[in-house]
C-alpha positions as CSV (number, residue, x, y, z in Angstrom):
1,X,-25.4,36.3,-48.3
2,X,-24.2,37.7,-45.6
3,X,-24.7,37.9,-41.5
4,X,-24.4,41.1,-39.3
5,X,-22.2,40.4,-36.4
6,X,-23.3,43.1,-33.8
7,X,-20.8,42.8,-31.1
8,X,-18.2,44.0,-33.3
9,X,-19.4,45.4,-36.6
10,X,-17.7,42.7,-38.6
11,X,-19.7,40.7,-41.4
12,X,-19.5,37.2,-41.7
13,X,-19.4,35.8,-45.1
14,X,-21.7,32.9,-45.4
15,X,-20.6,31.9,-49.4
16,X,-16.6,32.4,-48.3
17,X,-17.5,29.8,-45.7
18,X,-19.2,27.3,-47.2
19,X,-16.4,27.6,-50.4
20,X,-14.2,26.6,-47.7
21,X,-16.2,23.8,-45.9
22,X,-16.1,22.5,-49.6
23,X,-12.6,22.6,-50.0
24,X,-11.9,21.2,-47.0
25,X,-14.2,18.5,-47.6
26,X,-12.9,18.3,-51.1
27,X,-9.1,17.9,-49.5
28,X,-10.1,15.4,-46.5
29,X,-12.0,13.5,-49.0
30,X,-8.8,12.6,-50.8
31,X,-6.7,12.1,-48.0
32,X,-8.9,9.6,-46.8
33,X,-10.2,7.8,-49.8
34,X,-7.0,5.5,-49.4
35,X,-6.6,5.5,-45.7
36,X,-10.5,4.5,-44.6
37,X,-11.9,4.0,-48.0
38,X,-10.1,1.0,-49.2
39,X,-9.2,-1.9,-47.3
40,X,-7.3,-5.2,-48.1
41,X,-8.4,-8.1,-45.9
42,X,-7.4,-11.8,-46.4
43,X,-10.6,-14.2,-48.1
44,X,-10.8,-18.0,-47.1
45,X,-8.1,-18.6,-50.1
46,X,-5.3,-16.7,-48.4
47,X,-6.1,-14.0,-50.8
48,X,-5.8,-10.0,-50.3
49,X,-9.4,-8.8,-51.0
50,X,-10.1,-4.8,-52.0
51,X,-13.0,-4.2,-49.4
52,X,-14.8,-0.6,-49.5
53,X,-15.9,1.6,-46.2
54,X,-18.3,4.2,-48.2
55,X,-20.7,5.4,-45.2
56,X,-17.5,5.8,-42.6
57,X,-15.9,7.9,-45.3
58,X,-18.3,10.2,-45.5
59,X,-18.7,10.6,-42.0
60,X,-15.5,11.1,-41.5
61,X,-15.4,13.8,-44.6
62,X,-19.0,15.4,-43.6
63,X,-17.1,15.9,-39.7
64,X,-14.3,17.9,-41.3
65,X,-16.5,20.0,-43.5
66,X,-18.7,20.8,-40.6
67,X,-15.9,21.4,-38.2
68,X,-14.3,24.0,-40.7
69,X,-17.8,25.9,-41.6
70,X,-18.2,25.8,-37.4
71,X,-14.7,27.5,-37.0
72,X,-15.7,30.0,-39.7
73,X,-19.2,31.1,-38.9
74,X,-18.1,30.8,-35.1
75,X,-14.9,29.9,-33.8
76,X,-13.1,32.7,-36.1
77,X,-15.6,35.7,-35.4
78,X,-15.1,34.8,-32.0
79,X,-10.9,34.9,-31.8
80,X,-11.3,37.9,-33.8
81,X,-13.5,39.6,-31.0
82,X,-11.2,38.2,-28.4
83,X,-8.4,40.4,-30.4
84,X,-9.7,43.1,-30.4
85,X,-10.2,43.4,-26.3
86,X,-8.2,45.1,-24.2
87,X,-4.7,43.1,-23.8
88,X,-4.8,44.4,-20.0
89,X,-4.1,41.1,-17.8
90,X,-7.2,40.7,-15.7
91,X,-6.8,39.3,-11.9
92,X,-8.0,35.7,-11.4
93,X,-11.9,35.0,-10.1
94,X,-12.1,33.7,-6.7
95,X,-14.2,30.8,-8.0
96,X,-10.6,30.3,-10.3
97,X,-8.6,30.5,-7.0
98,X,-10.5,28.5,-5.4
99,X,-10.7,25.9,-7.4
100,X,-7.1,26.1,-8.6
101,X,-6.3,25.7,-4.3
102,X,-8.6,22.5,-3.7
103,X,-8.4,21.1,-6.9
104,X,-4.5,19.0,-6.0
105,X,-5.5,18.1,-2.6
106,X,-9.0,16.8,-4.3
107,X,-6.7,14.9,-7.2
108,X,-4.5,13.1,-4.6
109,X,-7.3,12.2,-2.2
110,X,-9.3,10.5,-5.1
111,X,-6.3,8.9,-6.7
112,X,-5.6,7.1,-3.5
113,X,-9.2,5.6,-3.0
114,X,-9.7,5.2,-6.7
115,X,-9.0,1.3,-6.2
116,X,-11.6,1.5,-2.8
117,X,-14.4,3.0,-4.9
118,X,-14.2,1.2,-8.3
119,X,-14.5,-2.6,-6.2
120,X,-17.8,-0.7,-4.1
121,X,-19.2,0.6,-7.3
122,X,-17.9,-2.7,-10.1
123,X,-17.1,-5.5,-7.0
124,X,-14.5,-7.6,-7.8
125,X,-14.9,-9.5,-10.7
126,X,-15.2,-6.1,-12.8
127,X,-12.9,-3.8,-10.9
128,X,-9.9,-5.3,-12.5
129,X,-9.8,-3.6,-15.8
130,X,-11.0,-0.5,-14.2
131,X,-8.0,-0.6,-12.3
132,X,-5.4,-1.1,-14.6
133,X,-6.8,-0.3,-17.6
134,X,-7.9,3.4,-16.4
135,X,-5.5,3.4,-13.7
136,X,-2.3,2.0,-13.7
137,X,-2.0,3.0,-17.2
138,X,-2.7,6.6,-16.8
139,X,-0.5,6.9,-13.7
140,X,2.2,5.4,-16.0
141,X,1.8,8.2,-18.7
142,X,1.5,10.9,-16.0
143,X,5.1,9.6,-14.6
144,X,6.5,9.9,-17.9
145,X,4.8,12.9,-18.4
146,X,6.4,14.6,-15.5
147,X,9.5,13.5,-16.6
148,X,9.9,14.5,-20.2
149,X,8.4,18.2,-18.2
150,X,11.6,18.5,-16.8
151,X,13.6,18.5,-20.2
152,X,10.7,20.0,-22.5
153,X,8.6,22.3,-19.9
154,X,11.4,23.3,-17.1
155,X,14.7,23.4,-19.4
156,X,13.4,23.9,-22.6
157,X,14.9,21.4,-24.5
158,X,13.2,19.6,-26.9
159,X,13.7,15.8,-26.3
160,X,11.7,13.2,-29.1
161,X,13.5,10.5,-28.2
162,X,12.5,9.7,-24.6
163,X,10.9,6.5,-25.3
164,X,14.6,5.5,-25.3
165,X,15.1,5.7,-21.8
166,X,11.8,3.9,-20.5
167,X,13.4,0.8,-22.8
168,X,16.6,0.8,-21.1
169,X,14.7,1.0,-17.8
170,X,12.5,-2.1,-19.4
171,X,15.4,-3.6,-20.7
172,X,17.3,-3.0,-17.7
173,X,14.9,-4.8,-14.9
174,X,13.8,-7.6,-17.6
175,X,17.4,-8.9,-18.2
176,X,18.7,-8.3,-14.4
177,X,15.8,-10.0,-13.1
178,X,16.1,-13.0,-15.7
179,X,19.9,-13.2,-15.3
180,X,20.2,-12.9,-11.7
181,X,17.3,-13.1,-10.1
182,X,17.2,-9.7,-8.7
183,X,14.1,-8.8,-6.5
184,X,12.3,-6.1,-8.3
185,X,12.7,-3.2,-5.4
186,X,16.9,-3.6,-6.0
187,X,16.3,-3.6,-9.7
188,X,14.1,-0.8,-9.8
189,X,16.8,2.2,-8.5
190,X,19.2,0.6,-10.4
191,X,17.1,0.9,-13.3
192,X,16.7,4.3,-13.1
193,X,20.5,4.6,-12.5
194,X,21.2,2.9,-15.9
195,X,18.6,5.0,-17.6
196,X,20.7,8.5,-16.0
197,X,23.8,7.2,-17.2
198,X,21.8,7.4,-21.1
199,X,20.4,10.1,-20.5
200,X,24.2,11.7,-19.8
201,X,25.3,10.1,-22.6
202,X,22.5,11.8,-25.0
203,X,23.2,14.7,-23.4
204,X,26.9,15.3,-24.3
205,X,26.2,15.3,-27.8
206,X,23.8,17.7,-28.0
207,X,25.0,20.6,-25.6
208,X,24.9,23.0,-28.8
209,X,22.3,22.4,-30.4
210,X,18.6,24.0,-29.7
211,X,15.6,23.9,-31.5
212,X,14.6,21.4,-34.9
213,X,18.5,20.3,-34.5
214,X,17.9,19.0,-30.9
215,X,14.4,17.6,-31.9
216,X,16.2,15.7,-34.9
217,X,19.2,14.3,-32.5
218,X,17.3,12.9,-29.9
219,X,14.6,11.5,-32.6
220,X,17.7,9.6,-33.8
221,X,18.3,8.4,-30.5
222,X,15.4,6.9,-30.1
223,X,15.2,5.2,-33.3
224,X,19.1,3.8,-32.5
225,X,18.1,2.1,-28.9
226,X,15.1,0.5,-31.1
227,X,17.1,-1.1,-33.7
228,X,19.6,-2.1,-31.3
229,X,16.7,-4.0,-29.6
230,X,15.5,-5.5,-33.1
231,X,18.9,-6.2,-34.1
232,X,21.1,-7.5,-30.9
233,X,19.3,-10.4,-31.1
234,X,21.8,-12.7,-28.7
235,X,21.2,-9.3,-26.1
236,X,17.6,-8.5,-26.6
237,X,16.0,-11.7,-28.3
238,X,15.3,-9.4,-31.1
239,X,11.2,-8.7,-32.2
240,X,10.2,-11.9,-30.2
241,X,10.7,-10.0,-26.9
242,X,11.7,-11.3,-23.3
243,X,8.7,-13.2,-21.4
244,X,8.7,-14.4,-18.3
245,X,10.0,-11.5,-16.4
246,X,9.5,-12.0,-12.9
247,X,6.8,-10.4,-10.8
248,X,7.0,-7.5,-7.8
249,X,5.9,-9.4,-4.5
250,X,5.0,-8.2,-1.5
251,X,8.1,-8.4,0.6
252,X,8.7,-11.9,-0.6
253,X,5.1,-13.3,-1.1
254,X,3.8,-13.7,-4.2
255,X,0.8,-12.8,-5.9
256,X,0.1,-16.5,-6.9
257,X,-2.5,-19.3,-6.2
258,X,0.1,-21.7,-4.4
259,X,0.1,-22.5,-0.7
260,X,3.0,-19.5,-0.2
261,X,1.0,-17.1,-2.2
262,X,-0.5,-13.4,-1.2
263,X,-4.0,-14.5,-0.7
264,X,-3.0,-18.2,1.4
265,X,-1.3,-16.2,3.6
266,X,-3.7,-13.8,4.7
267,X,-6.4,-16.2,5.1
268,X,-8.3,-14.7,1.8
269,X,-9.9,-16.2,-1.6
270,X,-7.7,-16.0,-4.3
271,X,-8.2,-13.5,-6.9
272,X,-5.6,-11.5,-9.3
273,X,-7.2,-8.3,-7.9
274,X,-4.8,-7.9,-5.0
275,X,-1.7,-7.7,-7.6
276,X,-3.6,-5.3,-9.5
277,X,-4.4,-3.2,-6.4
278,X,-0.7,-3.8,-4.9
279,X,1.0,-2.5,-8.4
280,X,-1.7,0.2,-9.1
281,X,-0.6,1.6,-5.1
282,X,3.6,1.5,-6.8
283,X,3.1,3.1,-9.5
284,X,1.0,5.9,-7.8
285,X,4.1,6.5,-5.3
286,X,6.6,6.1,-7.9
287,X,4.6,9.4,-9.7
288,X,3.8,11.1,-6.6
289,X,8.0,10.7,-6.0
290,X,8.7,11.8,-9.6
291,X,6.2,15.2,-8.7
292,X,7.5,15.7,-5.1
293,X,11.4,15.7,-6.5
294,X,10.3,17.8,-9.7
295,X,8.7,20.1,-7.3
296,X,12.1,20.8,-4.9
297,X,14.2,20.3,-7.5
298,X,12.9,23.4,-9.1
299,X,12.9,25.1,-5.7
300,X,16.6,24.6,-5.9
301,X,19.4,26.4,-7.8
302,X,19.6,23.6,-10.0
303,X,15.7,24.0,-11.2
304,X,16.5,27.8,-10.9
305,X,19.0,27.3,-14.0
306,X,17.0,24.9,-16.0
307,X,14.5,27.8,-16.3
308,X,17.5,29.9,-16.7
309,X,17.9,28.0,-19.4
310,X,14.7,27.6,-21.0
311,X,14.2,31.7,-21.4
312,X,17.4,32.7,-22.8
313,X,20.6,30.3,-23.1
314,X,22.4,33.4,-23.9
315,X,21.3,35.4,-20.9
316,X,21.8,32.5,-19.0
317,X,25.5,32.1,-19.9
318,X,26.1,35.8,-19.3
319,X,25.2,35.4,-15.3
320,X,27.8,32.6,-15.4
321,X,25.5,29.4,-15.3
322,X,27.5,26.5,-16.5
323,X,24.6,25.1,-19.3
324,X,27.2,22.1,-19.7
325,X,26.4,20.7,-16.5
326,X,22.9,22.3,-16.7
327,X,21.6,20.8,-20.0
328,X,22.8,17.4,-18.9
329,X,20.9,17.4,-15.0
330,X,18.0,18.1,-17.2
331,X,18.8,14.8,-19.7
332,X,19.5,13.0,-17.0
333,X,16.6,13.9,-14.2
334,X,14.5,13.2,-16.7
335,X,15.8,9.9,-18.1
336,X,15.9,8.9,-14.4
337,X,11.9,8.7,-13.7
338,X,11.9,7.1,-17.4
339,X,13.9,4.1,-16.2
340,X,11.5,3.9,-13.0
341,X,8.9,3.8,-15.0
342,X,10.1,1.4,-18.2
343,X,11.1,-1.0,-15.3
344,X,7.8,-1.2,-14.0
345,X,6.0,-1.2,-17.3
346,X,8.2,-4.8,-17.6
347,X,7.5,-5.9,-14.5
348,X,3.5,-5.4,-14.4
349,X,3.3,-6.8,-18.4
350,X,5.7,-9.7,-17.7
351,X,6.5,-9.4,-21.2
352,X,8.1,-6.5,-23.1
353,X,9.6,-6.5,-27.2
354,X,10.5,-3.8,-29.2
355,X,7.1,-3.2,-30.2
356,X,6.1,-0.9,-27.2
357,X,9.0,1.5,-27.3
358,X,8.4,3.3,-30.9
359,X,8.4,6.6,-31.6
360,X,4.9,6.8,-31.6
361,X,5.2,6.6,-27.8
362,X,7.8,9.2,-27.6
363,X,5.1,11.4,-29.6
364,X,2.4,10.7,-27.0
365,X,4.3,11.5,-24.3
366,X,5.5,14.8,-26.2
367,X,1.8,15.7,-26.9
368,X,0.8,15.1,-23.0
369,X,3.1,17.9,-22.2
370,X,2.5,20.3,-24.8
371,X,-1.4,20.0,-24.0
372,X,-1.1,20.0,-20.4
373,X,1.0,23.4,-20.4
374,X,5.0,23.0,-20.4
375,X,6.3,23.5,-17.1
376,X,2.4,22.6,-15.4
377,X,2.6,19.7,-13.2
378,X,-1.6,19.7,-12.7
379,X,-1.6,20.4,-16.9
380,X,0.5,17.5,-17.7
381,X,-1.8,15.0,-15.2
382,X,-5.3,16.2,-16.7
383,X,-3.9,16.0,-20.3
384,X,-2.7,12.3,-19.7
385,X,-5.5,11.6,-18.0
386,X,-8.0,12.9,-20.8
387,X,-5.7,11.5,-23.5
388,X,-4.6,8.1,-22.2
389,X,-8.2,7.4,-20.5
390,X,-10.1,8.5,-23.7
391,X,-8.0,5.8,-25.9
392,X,-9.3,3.1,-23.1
393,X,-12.9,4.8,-23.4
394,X,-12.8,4.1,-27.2
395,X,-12.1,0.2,-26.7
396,X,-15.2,0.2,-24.8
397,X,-16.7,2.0,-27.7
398,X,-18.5,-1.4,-28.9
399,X,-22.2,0.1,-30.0
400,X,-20.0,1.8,-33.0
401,X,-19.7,-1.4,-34.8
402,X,-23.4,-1.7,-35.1
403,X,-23.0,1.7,-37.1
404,X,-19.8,1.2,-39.0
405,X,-19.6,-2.6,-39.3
406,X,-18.0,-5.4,-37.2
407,X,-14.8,-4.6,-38.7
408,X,-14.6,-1.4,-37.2
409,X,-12.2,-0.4,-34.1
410,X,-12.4,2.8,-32.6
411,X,-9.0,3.2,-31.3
412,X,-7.8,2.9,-34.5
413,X,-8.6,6.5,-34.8
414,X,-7.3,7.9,-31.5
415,X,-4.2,9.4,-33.5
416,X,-6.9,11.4,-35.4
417,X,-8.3,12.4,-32.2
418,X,-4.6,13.4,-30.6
419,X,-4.5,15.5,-33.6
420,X,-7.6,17.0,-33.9
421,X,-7.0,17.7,-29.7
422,X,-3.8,19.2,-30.7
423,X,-5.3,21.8,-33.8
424,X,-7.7,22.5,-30.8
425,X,-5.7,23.4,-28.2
426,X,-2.9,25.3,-30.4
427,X,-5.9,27.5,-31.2
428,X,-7.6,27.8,-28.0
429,X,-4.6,27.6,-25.6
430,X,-1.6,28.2,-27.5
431,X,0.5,27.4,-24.2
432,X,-1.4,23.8,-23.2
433,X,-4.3,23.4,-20.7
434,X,-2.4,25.4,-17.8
435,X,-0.4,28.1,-19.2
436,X,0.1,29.7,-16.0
437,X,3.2,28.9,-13.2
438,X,4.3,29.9,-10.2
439,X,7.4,31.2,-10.0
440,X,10.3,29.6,-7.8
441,X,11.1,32.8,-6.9
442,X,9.4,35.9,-5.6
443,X,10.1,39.2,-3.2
444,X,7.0,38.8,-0.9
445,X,3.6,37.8,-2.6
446,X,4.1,35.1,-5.2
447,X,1.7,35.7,-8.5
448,X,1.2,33.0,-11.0
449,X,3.4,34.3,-14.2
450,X,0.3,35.0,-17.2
451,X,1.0,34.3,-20.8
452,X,0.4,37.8,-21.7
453,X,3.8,39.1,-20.0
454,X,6.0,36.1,-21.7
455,X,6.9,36.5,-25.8
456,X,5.7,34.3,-27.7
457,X,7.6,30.8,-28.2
458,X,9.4,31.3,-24.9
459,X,8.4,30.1,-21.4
């Protein structure tokens, strides 16, 4: 059986696509029979029990055999058509420009009253997890989003070991504070400092290599700082972690429920929303800081040779740019806003341990910039937002337990989602979310640089 498809004179083969929506099925069906159809859980003895999750199995198989017959009754007919069109570059809608125009002047206006509107809408009891949940964990991802841009989107060097530096900046502010009882707004530059000094380090090693072999280097990296955490136990205390880290005030008063505290002094009723407000308003300047300096910085020779750098190495040597000193402004730029941002991840948790600083963060991060568009300070925001904020959406996701079982925790399966995001955007958007840039320089009008003038893999 097959269907006509007029718009192009191609057939689509109905059998070819259901063979394949079997195997698929067929293939998913194994890969998940031991992941989500088996499961051991502990009985009242102690004992490992073999439980069984039948029905969310074949969901799960049934949503990757109708996903692949979608992509081939649909999703392929409709690449193929997009093909076979003219490869002429047309000229942006004004509805595009427009929105392109308002749309960061829209972002920053609503980021700033975000806290405002969530207590109107929520009030206070509720605006707390709205807050920091869906706020000052977001901004936190966008700030090391924007700075892993500068080594994977502006330089072009493939870095998947920068959880490494936001653990020295963790590290850094959790055992200076402890130790000496450093106020958290000395700390915090000299976090970041500690964290460029890494990222220099990291950097010497690797001024040859490009590509997997970088990838594989700075992978090592980060799994080295990790073990030294686990390990250096008289340093690091090891897995158990470093509590009681002290909190950021607000020059000098605390956040606290003592006579001295935040709300005493300003004649208010206590409540552990002002801290969240007062750290959700750092963290939003510390990423507005990390975007403003990205931004001049690439204005600047300096962000003129990272691109340099990024397009051709070779080229880039031949017009006499030293990629020594190059490569390692780029490692340590972008180590820089990791330590800002590891030093306030320690000081907002008041508890940090190895745990938070595996690769699989390094791989988030990674993925934020790769769907966003590499070198797209607007792509890198929406894709942490959409990616960060839909892992907090799943927690809230509690009406699925009713359908899969009490057991059941939806952002178990936000690495499925990451992935399935990924496969998505690699065939919708090959170059991320924003795959457009403005160049640094320009001889009078500047025009955004499309995809369809830059080889594949490059830019």
């Amino acid at each position: 059986m097959k269907a006509d498809a007029p718009a192009t004179g191609q057939r689509v083969d109905v059998a070819v696509a259901l063979r394949d929506a079997g195997i698929a099925a067929a293939i998913a069906f194994g890969l998940f029979l031991p992941l989500i159809g088996f499961r051991t859980v502990q009985d009242m003895r102690n004992e490992l029990v073999l439980e069984t999750r039948w029905p969310l199995l074949f969901v799960m198989v049934a949503i990757i055999a109708a996903a692949r017959l979608l992509g081939s009754l649909v999703v392929a007919p409709w690449l193929a058509r997009r093909r076979a069109r003219p490869a002429a570059p047309a000229a942006p809608s004004a509805a595009r420009t427009t929105l392109s125009r308002l749309l960061p002047p829209f972002g920053l206006g609503f980021v700033i009253v975000y806290p405002v509107l969530v207590v109107w809408i929520t009030g206070f009891g509720g605006a707390v997890k709205w807050i920091d949940n869906f706020g000052i964990q977001i901004l936190i991802y966008v700030m090391l989003g924007w700075g892993l841009n500068i080594v994977v989107g502006l330089a072009g060097l493939l870095d998947l070991g920068y959880v490494a530096f936001y653990a020295v900046g963790a590290y850094s502010y959790a055992l200076l504070a402890k130790t000496f009882s450093l106020s958290f707004w000395i700390l915090l530059p000299l976090a970041g400092c500690l964290s460029a000094f890494w990222g220099i380090l990291l950097g010497f090693p690797v001024l040859r290599l490009r590509g997997d072999y970088l990838a594989i280097v700075t992978l090592a990296f980060g799994e080295i700082i990790r073990l030294i955490l686990i390990n250096w136990v008289a340093f690091s205390n090891g897995y158990a972690g470093i509590s009681g880290i002290p909190r950021p005030t607000f020059f000098g008063i605390p956040f606290n429920a003592d006579d001295d505290g935040f709300a005493a002094v300003f004649g208010l009723e206590f409540s552990p929303l002002y801290r969240t407000v007062f750290l959700y308003y750092v963290i939003l300047a510390l990423a507005l800081l990390t975007a403003g300096v990205t931004i001049r910085l690439r204005r600047l020779p300096v962000g003129r040779a990272w691109e340099a750098l990024r397009e051709d190495e070779i080229a880039c040597r031949s017009l006499g740019i030293n990629t020594t000193n190059t490569k390692l402004t780029a490692f340590a730029m972008g180590a820089m806003f990791a330590g800002f941002a590891g030093s306030f991840f320690a000081a907002r948790q008041g508890f940090i341990s190895p745990e938070s600083f595996t690769f699989l963060e390094s791989a988030t991060i990674l993925s934020i910039v790769v769907l966003g568009g590499m070198g797209s300070q607007i792509g890198v925001a929406i894709a942490a937002i959409a990616m960060i904020g839909g892992t907090e959406i799943l927690r809230q996701l509690d009406f699925l337990k009713g359908i899969f079982g009490g057991n059941f925790d939806p952002a178990q399966y936000r690495m499925l989602l990451f992935g399935l995001a990924m496969v998505l955007i690699m065939i919708w958007k090959p170059r991320g979310l924003i795959s457009t840039r403005q160049p640094s320089t320009f001889l009078k009008e500047r025009k955004p640089v499309s995809t369809a003038l830059v080889e594949e893999g490059r830019g």
